[in-house]
C-alpha positions in Angstrom: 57.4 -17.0 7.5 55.7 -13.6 8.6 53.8 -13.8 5.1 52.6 -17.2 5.9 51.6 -16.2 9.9 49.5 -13.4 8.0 47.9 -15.4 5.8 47.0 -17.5 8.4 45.5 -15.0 10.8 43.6 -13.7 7.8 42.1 -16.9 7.4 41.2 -17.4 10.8 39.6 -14.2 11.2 37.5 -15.1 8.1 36.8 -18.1 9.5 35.6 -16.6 13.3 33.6 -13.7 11.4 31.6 -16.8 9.5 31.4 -19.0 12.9 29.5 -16.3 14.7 27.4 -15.2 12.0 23.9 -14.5 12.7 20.3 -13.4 11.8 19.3 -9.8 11.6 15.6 -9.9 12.4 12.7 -7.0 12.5 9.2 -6.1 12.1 7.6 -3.1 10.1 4.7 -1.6 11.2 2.9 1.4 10.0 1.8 4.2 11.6 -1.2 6.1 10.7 -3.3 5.9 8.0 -2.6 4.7 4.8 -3.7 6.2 1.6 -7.1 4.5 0.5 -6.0 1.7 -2.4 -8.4 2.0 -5.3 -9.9 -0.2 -8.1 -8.3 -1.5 -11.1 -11.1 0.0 -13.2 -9.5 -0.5 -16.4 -9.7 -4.5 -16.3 -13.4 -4.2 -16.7 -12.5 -3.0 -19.8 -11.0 -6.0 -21.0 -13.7 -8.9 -21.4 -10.9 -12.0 -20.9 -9.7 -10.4 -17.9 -12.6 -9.0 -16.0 -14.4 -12.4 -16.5 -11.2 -13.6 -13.9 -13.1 -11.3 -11.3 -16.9 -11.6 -11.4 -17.3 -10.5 -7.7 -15.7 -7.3 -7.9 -12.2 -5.6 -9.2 -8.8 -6.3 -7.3 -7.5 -2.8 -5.7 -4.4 -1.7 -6.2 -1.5 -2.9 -3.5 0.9 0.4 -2.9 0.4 -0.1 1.3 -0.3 -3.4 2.2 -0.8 -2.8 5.9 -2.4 -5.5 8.3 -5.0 -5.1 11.1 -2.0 -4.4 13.8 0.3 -2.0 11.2 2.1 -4.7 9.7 3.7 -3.3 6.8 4.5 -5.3 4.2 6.6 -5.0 0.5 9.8 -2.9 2.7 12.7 -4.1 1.0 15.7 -4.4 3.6 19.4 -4.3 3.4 22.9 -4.1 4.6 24.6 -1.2 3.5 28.5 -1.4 2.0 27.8 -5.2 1.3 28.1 -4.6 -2.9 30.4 -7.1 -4.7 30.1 -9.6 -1.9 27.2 -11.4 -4.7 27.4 -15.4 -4.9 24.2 -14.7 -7.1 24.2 -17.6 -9.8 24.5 -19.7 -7.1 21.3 -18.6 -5.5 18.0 -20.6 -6.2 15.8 -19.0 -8.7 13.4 -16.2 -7.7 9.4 -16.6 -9.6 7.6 -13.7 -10.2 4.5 -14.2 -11.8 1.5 -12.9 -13.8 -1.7 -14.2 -12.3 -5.2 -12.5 -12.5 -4.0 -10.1 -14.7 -1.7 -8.8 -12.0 1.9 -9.4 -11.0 2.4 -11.6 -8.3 4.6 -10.6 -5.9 4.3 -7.1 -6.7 8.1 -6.3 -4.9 10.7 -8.9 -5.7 13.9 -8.9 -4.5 17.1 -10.6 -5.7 21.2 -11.0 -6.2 23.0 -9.7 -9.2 23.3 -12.8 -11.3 20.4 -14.9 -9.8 17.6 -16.0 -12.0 14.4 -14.3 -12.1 12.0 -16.6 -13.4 8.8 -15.3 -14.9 5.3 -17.2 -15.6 2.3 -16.8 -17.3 -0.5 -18.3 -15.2 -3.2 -16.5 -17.1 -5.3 -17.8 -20.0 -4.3 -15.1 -22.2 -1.2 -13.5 -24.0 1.0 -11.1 -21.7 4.3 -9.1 -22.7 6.7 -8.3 -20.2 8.6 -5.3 -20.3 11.6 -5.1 -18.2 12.4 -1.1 -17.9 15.2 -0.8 -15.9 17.9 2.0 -15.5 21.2 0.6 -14.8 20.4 -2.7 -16.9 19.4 -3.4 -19.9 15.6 -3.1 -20.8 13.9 -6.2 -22.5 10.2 -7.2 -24.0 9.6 -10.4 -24.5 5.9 -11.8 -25.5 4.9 -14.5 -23.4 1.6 -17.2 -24.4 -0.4 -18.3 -21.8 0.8 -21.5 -21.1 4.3 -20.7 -22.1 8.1 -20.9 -21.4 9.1 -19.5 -18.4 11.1 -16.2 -19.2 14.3 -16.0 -17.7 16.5 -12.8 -16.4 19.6 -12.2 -14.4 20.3 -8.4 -14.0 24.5 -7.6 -13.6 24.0 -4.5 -12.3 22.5 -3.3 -8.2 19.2 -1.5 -9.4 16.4 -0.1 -6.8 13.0 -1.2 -8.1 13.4 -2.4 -11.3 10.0 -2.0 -13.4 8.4 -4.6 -14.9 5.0 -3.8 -16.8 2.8 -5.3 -19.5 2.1 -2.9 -22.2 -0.9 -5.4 -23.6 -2.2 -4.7 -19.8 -1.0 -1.5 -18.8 -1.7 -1.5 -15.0 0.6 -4.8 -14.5 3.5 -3.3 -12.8 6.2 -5.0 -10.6 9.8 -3.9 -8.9 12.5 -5.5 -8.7 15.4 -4.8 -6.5 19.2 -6.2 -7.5 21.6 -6.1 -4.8 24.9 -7.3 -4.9 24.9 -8.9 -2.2 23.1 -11.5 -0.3 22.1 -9.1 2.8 18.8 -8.5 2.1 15.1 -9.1 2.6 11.7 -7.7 2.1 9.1 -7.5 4.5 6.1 -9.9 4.6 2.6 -9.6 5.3 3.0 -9.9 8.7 5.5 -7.4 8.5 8.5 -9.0 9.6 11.7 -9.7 8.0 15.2 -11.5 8.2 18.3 -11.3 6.5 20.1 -14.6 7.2 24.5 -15.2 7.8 25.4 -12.0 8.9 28.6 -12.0 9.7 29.6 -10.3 12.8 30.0 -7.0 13.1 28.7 -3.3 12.9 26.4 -2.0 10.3 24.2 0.4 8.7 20.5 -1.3 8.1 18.5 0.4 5.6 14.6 -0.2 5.0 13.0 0.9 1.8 9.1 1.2 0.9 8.9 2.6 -2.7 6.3 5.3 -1.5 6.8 5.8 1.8 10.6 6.7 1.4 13.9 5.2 3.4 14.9 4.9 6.7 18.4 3.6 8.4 19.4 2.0 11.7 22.6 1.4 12.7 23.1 -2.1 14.4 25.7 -4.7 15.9 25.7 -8.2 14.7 26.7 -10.5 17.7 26.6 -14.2 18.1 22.9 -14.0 18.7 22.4 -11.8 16.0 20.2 -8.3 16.5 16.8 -7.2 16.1 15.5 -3.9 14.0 12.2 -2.3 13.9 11.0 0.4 12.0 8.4 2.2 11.8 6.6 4.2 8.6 4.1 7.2 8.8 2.6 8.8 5.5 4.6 11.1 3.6 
């Protein structure tokens, strides 16, 4: 009988906790200047590609900062959430490679979710997965192609993927094992959906302007989070 009352309150506490579950919500802004991006000089180099870009090169994307501070590409997560992962469950996540460039540039995704990768270009790519705490792949991929497909078991910070045939293609993946996570857009804002209630440690990455952390409480109208980045 007591075993059956506990189970019970368990379950109802479960069940409350995923009742009042909310939003966490937030805006990124940076402060400052941001280092100048530069040219991707090396695609003039390669006829097929630079004839994508007759009006000028594409710049590089490290800070992708809007005309108010909005800072965009901050991944953000709940900390402590690991093994928590309904990942294969989760709808695919594209990354693609358009212009001769990876597109989004920061991905973010669940252990166990599919990664799906395209070739929207008119020529041949390879795509070099380089991670640390999963295993590394290269695949070739035509233009035109099958999608490539990757789930990643492991959490990993910023993954890299790269194209060796076009060697300033880079993207970074994160792998959380978890579903508490978002990365900024370019409006700088983010939300991490079905928090459950309770108290927290929020932690917002940008892969070259370092980590910050905010602790927060999760109530039925969930909680809001800013952050702010300087240059390091």
């Amino acid at each position: 009988m007591k075993k059956t009352s506990l189970l019970l309150a368990i379950g109802l506490l479960a069940a409350a906790q995923c009742l009042h579950a909310a939003d966490v919500t937030g805006v990124i802004t940076f402060q400052g200047t941001a280092p100048a991006e530069k040219e991707i000089t090396p695609i003039k180099d390669d006829p097929s590609c630079a004839a994508l870009y007759p009006s000028g090169l594409p710049k590089t994307r490290f800070y992708v900062v809007g005309a108010n501070g909005e800072l965009a590409d901050v991944v953000v997560s709940l900390k402590g959430m690991s093994g928590k992962s309904p990942g294969a469950a989760a709808p695919p996540v594209t990354l693609d490679q358009k212009g001769a460039l990876y597109v989004p540039q920061i991905v973010a995704l669940q252990t166990g979710q599919k990664l799906v990768v395209k070739n929207s270009d008119p020529f041949i790519h390879n795509v070099h997965a380089k991670p640390v705490a999963n295993p590394e792949s290269n695949q070739v991929q035509m233009s035109g192609g099958a999608d490539l497909i990757y789930t990643f078991d492991r959490p990993e910070l910023f993954l890299k993927f790269q194209c060796d045939v076009h060697p300033w293609m880079f993207a970074w993946v994160s792998v959380f094992d978890h579903p508490y996570f978002a990365a900024s857009g370019a409006d700088g804002k983010f939300t991490i959906k079905n928090v459950p209630a309770g108290k927290y440690t929020l932690e917002a990455i940008h892969r070259k302007l370092g980590a910050q952390t905010a602790e927060l409480e999760v109530k039925a109208d969930g909680a809001v989070q800013n952050f702010t980045f300087s240059p390091k």
